[in-house]
N, C-alpha and C positions, 0 to 999 in steps of 0.2 A: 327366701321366697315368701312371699306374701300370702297369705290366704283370706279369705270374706266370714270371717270371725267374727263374734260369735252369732251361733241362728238363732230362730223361733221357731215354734209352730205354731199353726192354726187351723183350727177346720175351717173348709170347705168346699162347700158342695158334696164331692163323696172322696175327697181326699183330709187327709193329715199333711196339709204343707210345710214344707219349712223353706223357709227364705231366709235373706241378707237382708236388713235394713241399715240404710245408713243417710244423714240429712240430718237438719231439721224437719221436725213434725210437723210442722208448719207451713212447710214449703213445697213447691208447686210439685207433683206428685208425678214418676217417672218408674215404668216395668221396664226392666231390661231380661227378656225372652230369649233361652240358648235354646242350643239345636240339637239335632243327635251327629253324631256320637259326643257331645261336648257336657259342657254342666256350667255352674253357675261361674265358674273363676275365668271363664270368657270375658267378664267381666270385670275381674281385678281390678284393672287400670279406669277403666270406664267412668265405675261407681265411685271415685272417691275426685274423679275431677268432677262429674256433677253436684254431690253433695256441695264439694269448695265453693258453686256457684248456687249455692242457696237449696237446690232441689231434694224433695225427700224420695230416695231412692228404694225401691224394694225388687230385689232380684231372687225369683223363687226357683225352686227344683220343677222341673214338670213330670208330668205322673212317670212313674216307671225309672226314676231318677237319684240318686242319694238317697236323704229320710225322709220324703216323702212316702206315704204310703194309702193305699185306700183304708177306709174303715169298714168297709166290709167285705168280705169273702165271697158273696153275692156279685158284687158290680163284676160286668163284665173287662177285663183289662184291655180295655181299647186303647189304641194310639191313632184311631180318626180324625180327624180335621176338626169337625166337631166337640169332641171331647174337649181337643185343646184348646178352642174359643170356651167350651163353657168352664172351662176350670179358670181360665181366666176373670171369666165373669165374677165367676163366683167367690175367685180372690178378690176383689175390687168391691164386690159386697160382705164381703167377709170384715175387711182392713174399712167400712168403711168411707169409700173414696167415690164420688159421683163422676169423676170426672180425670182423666191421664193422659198424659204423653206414653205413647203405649212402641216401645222397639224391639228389633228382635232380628232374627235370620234364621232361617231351615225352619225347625218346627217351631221353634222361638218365633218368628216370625210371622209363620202360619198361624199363631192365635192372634196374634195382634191383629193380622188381616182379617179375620172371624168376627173379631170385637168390632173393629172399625166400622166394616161392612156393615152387619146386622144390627148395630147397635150405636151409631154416630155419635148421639149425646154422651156417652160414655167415653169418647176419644177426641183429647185437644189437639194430636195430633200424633202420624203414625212416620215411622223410619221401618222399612224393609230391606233387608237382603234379596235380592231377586225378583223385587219390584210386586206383581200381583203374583201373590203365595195362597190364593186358594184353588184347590184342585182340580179340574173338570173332568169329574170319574166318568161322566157318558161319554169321553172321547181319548179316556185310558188306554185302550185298543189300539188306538190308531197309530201306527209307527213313526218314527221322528227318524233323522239323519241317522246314518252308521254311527258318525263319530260321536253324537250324542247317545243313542243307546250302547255304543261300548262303555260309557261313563257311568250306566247307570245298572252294570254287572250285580250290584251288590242287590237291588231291589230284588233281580228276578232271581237271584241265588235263594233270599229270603222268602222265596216264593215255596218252595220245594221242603221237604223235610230235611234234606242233604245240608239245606241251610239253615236252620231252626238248629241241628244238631252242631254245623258249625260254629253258629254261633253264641250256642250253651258252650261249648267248650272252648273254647277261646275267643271271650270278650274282650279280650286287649290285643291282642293280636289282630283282631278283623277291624276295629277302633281304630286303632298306630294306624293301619296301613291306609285306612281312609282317610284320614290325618293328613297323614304325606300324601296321598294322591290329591286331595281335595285343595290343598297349598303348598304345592311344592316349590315354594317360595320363603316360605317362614321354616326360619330353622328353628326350630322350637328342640329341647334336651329334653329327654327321659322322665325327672322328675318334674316337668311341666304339663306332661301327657298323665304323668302319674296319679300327678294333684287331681287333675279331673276323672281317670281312670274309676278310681275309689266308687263314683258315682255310679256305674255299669254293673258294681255287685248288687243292686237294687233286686229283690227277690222278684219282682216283677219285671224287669229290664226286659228279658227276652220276651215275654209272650205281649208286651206292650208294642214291642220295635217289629216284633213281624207281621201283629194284628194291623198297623200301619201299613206296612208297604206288602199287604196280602188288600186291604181293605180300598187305598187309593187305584188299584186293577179293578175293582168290583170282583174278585174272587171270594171274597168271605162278607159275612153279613156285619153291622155294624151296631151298636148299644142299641137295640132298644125304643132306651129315654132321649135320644138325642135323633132319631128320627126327622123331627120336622126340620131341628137345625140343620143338619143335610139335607132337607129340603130344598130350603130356603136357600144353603149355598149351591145347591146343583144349578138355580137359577143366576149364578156366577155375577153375583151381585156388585155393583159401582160401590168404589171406596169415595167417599164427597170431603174426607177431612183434608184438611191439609196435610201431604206428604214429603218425606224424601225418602228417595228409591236408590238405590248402590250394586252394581255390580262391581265383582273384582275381575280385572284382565285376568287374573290368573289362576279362576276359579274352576276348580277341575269337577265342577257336578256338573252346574250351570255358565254356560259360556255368555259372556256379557252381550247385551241387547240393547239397541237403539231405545230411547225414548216412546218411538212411534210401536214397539211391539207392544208396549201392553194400553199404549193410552187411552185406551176403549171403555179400562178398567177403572180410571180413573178420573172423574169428573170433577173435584172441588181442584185447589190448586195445589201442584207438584211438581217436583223437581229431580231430575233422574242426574246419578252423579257417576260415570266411571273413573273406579281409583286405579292407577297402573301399579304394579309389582305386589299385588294384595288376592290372596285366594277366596276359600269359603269360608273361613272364621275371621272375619273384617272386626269387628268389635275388639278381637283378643291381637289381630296383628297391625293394623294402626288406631289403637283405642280415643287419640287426640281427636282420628278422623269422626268417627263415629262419635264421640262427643261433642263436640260443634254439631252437629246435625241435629242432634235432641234437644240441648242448646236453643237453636235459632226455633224449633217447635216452642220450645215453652218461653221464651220471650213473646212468639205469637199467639198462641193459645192462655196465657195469662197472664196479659200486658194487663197492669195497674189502670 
């Protein structure tokens, strides 16, 4: 079994990252953004057919994730929306990089949307899982279908102490199960779950993953420093880069959505692609697909 061998670290912003590089140095510069419960080997397959086509690849832990870690005992362990656009940021000025193909899905995804949005010249072009991934906490409240709030059990469980405790105590267990429910299409074995698994003993994992989906409710307050950046996204801001957007049929968070649901979101040019027989971790279960899509971004964002 393959693994994204060997890392780095780097500061910054208020993290100790570590990432995967792989490419030439030289070449046209590509984030590839996991989600929870997942880590960077979502990527496996991904990263090493972009490199083959020239791109320099960096796929990093996001906070609360493997060895990542913050550098101070001070920052507040948030998993906000915000956060994860500025840590990206801040990778990209860290490595840097003026300018990327920025992909991703679930929280992976959620920074890229943050960067895109807020920050345009910094993105040559954006791939999303579930198309417009930033939040709209002033309408958190408002209830959705049964069958979509049954899907979404785990958040309001994470709401509660009941679920803080379930989930200090069995990270792999609550993971696996979202796993399988999330693509109960990909048969993925044990030591595939495992491989990423590893990544959930992160001393921060829990108080990161519930400050999230306590925080996307407007239940708990959020960092601070990152204030105006929730600002700014509450005003649910137009992504203008060029995209591609991906639902999977058979995504058991998020149920796939016509083009015309989020197009409001999205003003530069985009392209909405449903894949059939593919759940929530698209990247990890047709990786060919997901690569052509970043692919056709960096041919257009750094055509010669």
């Amino acid at each position: 079994m393959n693994n994204l061998q060997p890392l780095r670290n780097i500061q910054a912003g208020v993290l100790d990252v570590a990432l995967y590089e792989t490419g030439p140095a030289d070449g046209a510069p590509v984030f590839l953004m996991h989600g929870f419960p997942y880590d960077i080997h979502a990527y496996v397959e991904v990263a090493p057919l972009l490199a083959a086509r020239g791109c320099r690849v960096i796929v990093p832990y996001l906070r609360g994730f493997g060895p990542t870690r913050f550098l101070s005992d001070a920052t507040p362990r948030s998993g906000e929306q915000a956060a994860l656009g500025a840590d990206l940021l801040a990778l990209m000025d860290a490595l840097a990089i003026p300018r990327a193909v920025l992909a991703g899905y679930d929280w992976g995804g959620r920074a890229a949307c943050v960067v895109a949005a807020l920050w345009p010249e910094r993105c040559a072009g954006l791939v999303s899982l579930n198309s417009y991934n930033i939040q709209n906490i002033a309408m958190a409240m408002t209830p959705d279908t049964p069958e979509n709030e049954h899907s979404l059990w785990y958040q309001y469980y994470f709401h509660n102490e009941r679920g803080r405790a379930g989930l200090a105590n069995d990270r792999r267990g609550i993971c696996g199960l979202l796993w399988k429910l999330w693509s109960p299409t990909w048969n993925f074995d044990p030591a595939t779950f495992e491989r990423s698994a590893a990544a959930f003993d992160n001393p921060d994992f829990v108080d990161v993953v519930i400050q999230s989906y306590r925080h996307r409710f407007g239940l708990v307050a959020g960092d601070p420093a990152l204030l105006d950046i929730e600002r700014r996204l509450a005003a649910q801001p137009a992504i203008t880069v060029p995209s591609i957007t991906f639902d999977g049929i058979n995504d058991g968070v998020r149920p796939p959505a016509p083009a015309a649901q989020h197009a409001r979101h999205f003003t530069g040019p985009r392209s909405h692609r449903i894949v059939p027989g593919v759940g929530h971790n698209l990247p990890q279960e047709v990786p060919q697909v997901f690569a052509e899509a970043v692919l056709e971004l960096v041919q257009q964002g750094f055509a010669a």
